[in-house]
C-alpha positions in Angstrom: -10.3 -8.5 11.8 -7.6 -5.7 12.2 -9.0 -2.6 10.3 -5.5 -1.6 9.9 -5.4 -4.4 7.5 -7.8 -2.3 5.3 -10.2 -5.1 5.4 -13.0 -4.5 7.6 -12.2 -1.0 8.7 -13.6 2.3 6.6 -11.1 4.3 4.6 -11.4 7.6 5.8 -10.8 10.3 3.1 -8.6 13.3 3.9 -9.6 16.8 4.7 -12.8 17.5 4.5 -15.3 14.8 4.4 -18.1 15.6 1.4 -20.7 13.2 2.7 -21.2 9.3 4.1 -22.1 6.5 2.4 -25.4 5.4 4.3 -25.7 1.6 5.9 -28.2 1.0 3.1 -25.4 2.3 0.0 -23.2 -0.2 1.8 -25.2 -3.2 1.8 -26.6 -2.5 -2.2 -22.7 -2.3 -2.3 -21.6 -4.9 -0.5 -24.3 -7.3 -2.3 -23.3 -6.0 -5.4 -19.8 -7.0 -4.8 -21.0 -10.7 -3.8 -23.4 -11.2 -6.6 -20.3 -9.7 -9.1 -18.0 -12.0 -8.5 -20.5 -14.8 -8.3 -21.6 -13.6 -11.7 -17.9 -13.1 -13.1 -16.4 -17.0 -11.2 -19.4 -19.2 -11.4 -21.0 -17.7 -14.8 -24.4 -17.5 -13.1 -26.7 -14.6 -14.9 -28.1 -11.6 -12.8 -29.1 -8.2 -13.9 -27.3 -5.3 -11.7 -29.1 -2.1 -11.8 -26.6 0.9 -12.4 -27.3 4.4 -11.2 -26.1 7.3 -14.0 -22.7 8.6 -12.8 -20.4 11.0 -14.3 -17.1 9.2 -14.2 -16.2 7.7 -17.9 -14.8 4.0 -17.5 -12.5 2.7 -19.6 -10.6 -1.3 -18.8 -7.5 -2.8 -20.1 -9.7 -5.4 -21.8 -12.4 -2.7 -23.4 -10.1 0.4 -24.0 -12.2 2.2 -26.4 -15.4 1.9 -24.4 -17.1 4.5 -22.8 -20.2 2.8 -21.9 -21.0 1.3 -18.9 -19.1 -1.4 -17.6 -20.5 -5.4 -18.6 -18.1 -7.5 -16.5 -19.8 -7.5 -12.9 -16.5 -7.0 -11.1 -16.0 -3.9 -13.2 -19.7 -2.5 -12.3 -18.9 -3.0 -8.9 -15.8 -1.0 -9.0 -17.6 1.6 -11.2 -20.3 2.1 -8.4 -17.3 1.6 -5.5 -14.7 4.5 -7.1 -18.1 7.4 -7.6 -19.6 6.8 -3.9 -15.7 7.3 -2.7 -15.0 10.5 -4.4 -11.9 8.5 -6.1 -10.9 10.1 -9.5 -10.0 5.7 -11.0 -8.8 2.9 -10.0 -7.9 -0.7 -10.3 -8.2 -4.2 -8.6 -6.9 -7.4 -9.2 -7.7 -10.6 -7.3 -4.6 -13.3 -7.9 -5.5 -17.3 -7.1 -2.8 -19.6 -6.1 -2.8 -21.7 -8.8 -2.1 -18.2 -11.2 -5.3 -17.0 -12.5 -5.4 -13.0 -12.0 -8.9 -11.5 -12.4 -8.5 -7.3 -13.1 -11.1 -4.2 -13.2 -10.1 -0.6 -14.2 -12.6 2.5 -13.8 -12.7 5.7 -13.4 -9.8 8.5 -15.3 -6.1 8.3 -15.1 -5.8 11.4 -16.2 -8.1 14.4 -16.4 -6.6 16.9 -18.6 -6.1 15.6 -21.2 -9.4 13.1 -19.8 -8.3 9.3 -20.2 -9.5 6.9 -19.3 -8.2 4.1 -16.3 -6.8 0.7 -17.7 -5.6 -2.0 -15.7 -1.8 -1.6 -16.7 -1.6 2.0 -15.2 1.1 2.6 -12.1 0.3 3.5 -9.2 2.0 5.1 -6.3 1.8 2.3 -3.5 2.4 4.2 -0.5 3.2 2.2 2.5 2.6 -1.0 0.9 6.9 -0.1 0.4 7.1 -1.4 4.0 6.8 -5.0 3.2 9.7 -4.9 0.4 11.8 -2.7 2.8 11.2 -5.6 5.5 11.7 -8.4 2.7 14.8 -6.6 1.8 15.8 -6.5 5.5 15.3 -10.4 5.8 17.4 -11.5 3.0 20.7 -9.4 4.6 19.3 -11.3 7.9 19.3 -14.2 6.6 22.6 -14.0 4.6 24.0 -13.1 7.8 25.3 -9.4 7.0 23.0 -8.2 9.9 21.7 -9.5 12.7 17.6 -8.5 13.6 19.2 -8.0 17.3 21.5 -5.3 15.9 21.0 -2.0 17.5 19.9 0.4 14.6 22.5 3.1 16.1 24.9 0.9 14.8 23.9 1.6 11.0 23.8 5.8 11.2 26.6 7.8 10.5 28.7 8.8 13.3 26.9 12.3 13.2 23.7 11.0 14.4 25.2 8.5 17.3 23.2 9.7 19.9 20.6 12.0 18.7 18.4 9.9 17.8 15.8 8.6 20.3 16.4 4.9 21.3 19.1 4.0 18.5 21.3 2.9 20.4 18.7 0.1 22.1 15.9 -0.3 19.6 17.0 -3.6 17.3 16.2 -4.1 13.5 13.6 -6.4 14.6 12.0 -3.3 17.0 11.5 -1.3 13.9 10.6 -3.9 12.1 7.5 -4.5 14.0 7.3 -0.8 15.0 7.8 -1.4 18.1 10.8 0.9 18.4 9.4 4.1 20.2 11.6 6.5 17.5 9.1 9.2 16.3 7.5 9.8 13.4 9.1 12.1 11.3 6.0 13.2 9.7 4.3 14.3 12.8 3.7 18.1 12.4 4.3 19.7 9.0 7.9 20.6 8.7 9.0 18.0 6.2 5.3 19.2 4.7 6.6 22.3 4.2 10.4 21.8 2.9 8.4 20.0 -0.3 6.1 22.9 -0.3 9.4 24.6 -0.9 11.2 22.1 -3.1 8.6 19.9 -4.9 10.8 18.1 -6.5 13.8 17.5 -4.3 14.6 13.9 -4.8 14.9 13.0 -1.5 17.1 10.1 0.1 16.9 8.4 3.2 19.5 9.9 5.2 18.2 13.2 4.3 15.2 12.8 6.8 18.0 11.9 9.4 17.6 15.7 10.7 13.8 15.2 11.3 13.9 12.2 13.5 17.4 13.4 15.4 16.9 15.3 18.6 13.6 14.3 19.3 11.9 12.7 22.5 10.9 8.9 22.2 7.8 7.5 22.2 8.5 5.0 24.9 11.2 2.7 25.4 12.1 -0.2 22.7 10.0 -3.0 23.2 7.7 -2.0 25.3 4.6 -0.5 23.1 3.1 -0.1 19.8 3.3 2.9 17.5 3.4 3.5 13.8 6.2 5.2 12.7 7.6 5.8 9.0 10.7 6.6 10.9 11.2 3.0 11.6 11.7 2.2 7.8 13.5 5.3 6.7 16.3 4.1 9.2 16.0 0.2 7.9 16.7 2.1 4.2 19.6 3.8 5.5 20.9 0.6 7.1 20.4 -1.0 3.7 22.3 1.9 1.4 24.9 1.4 4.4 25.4 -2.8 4.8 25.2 -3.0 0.4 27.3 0.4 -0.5 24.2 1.3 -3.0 21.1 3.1 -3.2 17.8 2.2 -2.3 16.7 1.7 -6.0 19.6 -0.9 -7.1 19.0 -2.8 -4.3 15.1 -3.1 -4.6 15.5 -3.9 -8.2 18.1 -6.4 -8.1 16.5 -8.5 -4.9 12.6 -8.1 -5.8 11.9 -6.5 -8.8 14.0 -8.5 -11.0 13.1 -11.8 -9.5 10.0 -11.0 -9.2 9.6 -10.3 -12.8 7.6 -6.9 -11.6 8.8 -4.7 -15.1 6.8 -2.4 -14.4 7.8 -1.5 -10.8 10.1 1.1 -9.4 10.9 4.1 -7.1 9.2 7.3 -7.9 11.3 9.4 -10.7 11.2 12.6 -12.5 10.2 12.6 -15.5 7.0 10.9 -14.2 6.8 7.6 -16.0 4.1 8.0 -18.9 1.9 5.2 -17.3 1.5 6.3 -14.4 -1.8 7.5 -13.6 -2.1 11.1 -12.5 -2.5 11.5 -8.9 -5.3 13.8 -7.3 -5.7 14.9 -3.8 -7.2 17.6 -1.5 -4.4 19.7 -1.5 -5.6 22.8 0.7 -8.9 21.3 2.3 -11.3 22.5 0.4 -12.9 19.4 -0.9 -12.1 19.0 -4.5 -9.4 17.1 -5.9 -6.0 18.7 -7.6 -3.5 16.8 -9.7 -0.2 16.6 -7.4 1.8 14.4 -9.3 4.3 16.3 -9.6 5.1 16.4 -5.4 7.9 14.4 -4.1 6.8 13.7 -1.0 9.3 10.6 -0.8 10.3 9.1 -4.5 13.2 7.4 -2.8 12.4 6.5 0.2 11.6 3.5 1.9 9.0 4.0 3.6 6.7 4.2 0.7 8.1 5.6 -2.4 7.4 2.6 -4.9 5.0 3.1 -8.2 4.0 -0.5 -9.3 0.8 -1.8 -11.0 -1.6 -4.0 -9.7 -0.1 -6.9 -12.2 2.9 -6.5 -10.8 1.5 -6.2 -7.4 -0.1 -9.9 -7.7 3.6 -10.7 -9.2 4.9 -9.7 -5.9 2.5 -12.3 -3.8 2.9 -14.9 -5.4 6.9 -14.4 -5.1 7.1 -14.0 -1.2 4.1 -16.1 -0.2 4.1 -18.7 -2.6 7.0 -19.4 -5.0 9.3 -18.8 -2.1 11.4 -16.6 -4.7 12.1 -13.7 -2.0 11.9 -15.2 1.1 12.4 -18.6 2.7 9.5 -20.5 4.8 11.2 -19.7 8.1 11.8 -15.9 7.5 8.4 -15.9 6.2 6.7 -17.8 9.8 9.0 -15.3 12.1 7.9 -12.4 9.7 4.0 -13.2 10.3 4.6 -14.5 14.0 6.5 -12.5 15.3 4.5 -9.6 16.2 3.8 -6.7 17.9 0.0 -6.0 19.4 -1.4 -2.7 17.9 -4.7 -2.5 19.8 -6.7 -3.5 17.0 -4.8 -6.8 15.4 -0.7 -7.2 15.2 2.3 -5.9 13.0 4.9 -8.5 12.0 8.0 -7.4 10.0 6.3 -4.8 8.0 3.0 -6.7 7.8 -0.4 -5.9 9.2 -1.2 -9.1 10.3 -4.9 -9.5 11.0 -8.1 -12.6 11.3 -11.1 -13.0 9.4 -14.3 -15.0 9.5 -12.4 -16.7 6.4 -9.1 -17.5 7.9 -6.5 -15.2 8.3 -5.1 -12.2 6.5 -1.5 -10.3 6.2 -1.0 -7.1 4.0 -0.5 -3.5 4.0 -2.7 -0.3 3.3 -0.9 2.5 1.2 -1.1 6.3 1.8 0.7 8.3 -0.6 0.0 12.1 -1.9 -2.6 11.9 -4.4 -2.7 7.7 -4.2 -4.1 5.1 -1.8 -3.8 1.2 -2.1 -4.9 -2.1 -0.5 -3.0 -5.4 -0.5 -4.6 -8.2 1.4 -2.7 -11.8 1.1 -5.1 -14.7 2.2 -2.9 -17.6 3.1 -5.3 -20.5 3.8 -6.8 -19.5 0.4 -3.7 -18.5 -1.6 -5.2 -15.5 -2.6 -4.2 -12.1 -2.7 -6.7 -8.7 -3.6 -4.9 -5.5 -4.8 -6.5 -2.3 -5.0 -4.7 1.3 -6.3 -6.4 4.4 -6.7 -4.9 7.6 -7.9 -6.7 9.6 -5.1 -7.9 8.9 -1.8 -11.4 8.7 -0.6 -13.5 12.1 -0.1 -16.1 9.9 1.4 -16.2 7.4 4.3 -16.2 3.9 2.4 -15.2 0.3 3.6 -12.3 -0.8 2.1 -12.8 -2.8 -1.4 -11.0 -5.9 0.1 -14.0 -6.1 2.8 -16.4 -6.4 0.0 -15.3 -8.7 -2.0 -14.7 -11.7 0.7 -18.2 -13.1 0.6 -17.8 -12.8 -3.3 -14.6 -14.7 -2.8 -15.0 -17.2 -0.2 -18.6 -18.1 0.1 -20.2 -17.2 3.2 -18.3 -18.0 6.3 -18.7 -21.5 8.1 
């Protein structure tokens, strides 16, 4: 399975790492996570021994409580967010036929301390990709671009030629990241303009200056690289072909029909449920609250807050009610692909292979958040995890532990 996927593959936490979990934490885990959701579907009785942790947890469903969890999906989150180093978080496992099971633990907040509940936003972090690439289908498929359209032809006329492979790489090349423009986040100069301005606001074609006059990483076509440049130019060609901004046209082509009300581009003030975000600011290994950062509100590359309701909302509208996309933008979106080494990228998909079938999602990185969205088609099933935090330790990724749970062992 493509670890890129966030299925199989660890989640490695950011600056310093505090400790690893052992093989033998990850199979209690991991048989934990089976025997919950065996518990919690097929209302078979087991007792699950609980180590004393420090973290408080609190669920949508139990909001006053501060004992430990009862629902076995809970307990396994409970164990899963203290052996990470995560301050909360929340999953949420949608079935096709629209059951939605949900677990909350850990704090959304620390000062003052409250506790996580399963309605909380989240910074989703890359997971932004697959509604910028949604977005990018429907002009597509409207016919007010075409994927073969050089992206140079979208930038205003005082980037034509300074930026790397514009004026070759197609919609369809950024799409699947296989453009060769650089990353605009490697080294640490847009870092430092939100050290200076925390809380800019900034747009799209403002990062135009840190992409421009750069080297390619190869030509169009040709290779594989990540690059959040890649979808910071699909935004600008979006504000550009529907003459609005980035949040207007999310809102009126998913969120709205999606019925996500609780989904949007990061804002100031901060929304008053969304959870606080922590993160190892300057490498020390602790956690400080930096909500407040702006490290891409409006961008669209990863600047959506959602919740993991919402989140299942989403799913179900692309890959099953056919409410966002059509059945043959969906097949070139997940066939389509580009070979990463490790698995494939569609159109702003990790598109990966399981022992239960296949997979397609995203994993989210975002300053003080982290999320997981893994869609099982053959299963119509979709697991969402948000955190306001990312890992401190090396952990798998909850998605990976749940499958047995899920599917049954595989044939």
């Amino acid at each position: 399975m493509n670890d890129k996927v966030n299925v199989f593959g660890p989640i490695k936490g950011t600056g310093h790492i505090m400790g690893r979990m052992t093989d033998h934490l990850r199979g209690v885990l991991h048989g934990m996570a089976v025997l919950a959701l065996i518990c919690g579907i097929g209302g078979v009785s087991a007792a699950i021994v609980l180590p004393t942790v420090a973290l408080a947890q609190q669920s949508g469903a139990n909001k006053g409580s501060r004992d430990a969890p009862s629902d076995p999906l809970e307990k396994f989150l409970h164990q899963y967010i203290t052996h990470a180093g995560l301050p909360g978080g929340v999953v949420a496992i949608g079935y096709g036929e629209g059951r939605v099971r949900y677990a909350a633990s850990g704090y959304a907040s620390v000062r003052p301390e409250t506790g996580m509940t399963d309605d909380r936003q989240f910074y989703i972090g890359s997971l932004t990709k697959m509604m910028t690439a949604v977005v990018t289908l429907q002009l597509a498929s409207e016919q007010r671009i075409d994927l073969a359209d050089p992206i140079g032809k979208y930038l205003p006329d005082e980037y034509q030629g300074r930026i790397a492979n514009a004026d070759r790489a197609t919609i369809r090349d950024l799409l699947r990241n296989s453009s060769g423009i650089p990353d605009y986040l490697d080294g640490e100069f847009f870092f430092e303009l939100v050290g200076r301005d925390p809380q800019h606001g900034w747009r799209n074609v403002e990062l135009l200056p840190l992409i421009a006059d750069r080297d390619a990483y190869f030509a169009p076509g040709k290779s594989y690289a990540a690059s959040n440049s890649n979808f910071i130019l699909l935004g600008v060609m979006i504000e550009a072909v529907e003459g609005a901004d980035i949040k207007a046209v999310f809102n009126r082509r998913i969120f709205e029909p999606a019925r996500m009300r609780d989904t949007s581009f990061g804002r100031y003030p901060r929304p008053a449920l969304l959870a606080r975000g922590f993160d190892d600011a300057n490498g020390d290994g602790q956690l400080e609250d930096v909500t407040d950062y702006d490290v891409g509100d409006q961008l669209a590359d990863g600047g959506v807050i959602s919740t993991a309701e919402d989140m299942v909302k989403f799913a179900r509208a692309l890959f099953v009610d056919g409410v966002l996309l059509g059945p043959n933008a969906l097949e070139r979106a997940t066939t389509d692909t580009a070979f990463t080494g490790e698995g494939s990228y569609g159109y702003g998909l990790m598109i990966g292979s399981s022992d239960w079938g296949p997979v397609w999602g995203h994993d989210g990185i975002y300053f003080g958040y982290s999320a997981e969205f893994s869609w099982f088609p053959e299963q119509e099933t979709v697991v969402v995890f948000l955190s306001n935090g990312r890992a401190l330790n090396e952990v798998p990724s909850v998605t990976s532990m749940l499958m047995t749970g899920l599917f049954g062992d595989p044939q």
